[in-house]
N, C-alpha and C positions, 0 to 999 in steps of 0.2 A: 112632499106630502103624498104619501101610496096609502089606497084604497084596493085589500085585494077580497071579496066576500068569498071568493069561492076559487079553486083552480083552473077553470076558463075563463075568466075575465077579472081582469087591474087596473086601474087609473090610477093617473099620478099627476100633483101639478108640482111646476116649478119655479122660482123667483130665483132673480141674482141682481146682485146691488156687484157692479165695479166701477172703478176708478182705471182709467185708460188699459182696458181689458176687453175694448171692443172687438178685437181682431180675430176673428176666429180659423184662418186662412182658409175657409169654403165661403164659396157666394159669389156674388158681382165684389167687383174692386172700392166698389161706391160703399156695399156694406161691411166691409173692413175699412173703413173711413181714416184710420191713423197711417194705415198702411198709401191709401188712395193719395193723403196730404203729402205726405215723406218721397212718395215717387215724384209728384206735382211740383209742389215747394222746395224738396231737402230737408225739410223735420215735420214730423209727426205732431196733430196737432193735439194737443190735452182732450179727457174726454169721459164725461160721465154714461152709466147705461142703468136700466132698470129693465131684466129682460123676465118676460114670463111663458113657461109653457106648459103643452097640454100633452101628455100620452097615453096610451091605450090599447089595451091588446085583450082579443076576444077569441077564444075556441067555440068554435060556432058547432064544427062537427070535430070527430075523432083525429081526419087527415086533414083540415081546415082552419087558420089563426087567420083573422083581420085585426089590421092592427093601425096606427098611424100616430102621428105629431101633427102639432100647431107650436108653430113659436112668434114671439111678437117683440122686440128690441127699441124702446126709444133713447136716443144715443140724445146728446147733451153736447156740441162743440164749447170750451171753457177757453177757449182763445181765439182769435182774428187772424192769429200768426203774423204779427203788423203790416195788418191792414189789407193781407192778400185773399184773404173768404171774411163773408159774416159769419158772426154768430148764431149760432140758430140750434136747431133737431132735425132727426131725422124717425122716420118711422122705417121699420127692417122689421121683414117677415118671411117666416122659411114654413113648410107643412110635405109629409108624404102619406100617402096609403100602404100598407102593405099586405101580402097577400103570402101567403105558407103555407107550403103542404108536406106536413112533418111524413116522416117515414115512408112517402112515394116512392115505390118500386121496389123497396125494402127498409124495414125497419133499419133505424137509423141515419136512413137519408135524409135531408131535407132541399126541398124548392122552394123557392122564394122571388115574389115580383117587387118592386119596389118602384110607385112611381109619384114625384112629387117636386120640389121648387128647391131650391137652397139660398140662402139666404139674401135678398136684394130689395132694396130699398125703394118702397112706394112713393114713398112724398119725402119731402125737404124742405125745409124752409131758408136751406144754408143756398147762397149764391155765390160764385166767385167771381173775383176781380173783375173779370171779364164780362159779369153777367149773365153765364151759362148756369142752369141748375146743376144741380146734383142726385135728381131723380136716377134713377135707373132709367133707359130708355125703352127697353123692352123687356120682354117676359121668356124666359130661360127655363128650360122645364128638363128633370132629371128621371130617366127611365131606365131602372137595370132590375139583368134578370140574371138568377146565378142554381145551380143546384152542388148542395153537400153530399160528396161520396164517401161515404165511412170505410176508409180500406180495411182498416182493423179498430180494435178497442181503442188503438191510440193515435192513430194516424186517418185522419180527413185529406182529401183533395177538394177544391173546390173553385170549378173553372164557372166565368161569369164573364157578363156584356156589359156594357155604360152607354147609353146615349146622353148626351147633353148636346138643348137643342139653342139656339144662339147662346153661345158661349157667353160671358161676362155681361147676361142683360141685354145683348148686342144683336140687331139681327144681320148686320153688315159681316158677322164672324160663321166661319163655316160649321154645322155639326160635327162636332166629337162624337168619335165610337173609340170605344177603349173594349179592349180584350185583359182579360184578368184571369188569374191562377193561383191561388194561394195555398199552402197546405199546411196544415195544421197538428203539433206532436203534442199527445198529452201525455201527462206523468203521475 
């Protein structure tokens, strides 16, 4: 559901009902839960979601967009996998800010900061076997900055940075820095 009153600013919310469709492969391991069970166990455990989220994007000035996400996932485990986790939920939440500056240094370019969480799992009420939760342990935070070079009408370059800061919720895991370069043809 998009709410756009005017060409600087849109909101949009969003729901989604699935059935063992939790996996989204970004985030801690813990909120891809089917994938987390399958590595743990050998199968994936069944799995209800109801996820809702929030977007928004504001041209504040000419060379200026603020923009961002909230997402919020309560996940549903619909098996035990006999008798090796409980049953239980999980609550998963992802959000970034973002920051543009369309046409810096020349019409057609754009920069863009992006910094914000990818998807990991706050609370739990699922325990396994062993007794260990299933919380995420820590807090993983995602910072990338990138700028668009319009080489022609049909052809972008666009070299970019990634920090992600404990990897997988983890703060035992080292920072990632990811270098990036994508280019882009259009027709």
């Amino acid at each position: 559901l998009g709410y756009v009153p005017n060409e600087n600013f849109g909101i949009a919310l969003s729901y989604l009902h699935g059935y063992n469709q939790l996996d989204t492969g970004t985030g801690s391991q813990r909120s891809n839960f089917r994938f987390f069970t399958e590595e743990l166990f050998g199968e994936a455990v069944p799995t209800i979601n109801n996820s809702l989220g929030l977007q928004f994007s504001w041209r504040i000035v000419d060379g200026f967009v603020l923009g961002g996400w909230g997402g919020y996932t309560k996940a549903i485990t619909l098996s035990t996998l006999d008798g090796q986790l409980e049953r239980g939920d999980l609550d998963i939440w992802n959000w970034a800010v973002t920051l543009a500056f369309p046409d810096l240094f020349k019409e057609g370019n754009t920069a863009g900061i992006i910094v914000g969480m990818q998807p990991w799992v706050s609370s739990s009420s699922i325990r396994l076997n062993d007794g260990s939760s299933t919380n995420d342990p820590d807090t993983s935070f995602h910072i990338e900055g990138f700028y668009e070079w319009k080489l022609t009408d049909n052809i972008a370059l666009t070299p970019g940075v990634i920090v992600i800061t404990s990897p997988n919720s983890n703060n035992n895991n080292s920072t990632l820095v990811i270098g990036t370069i994508r280019t882009t043809f259009t027709f």
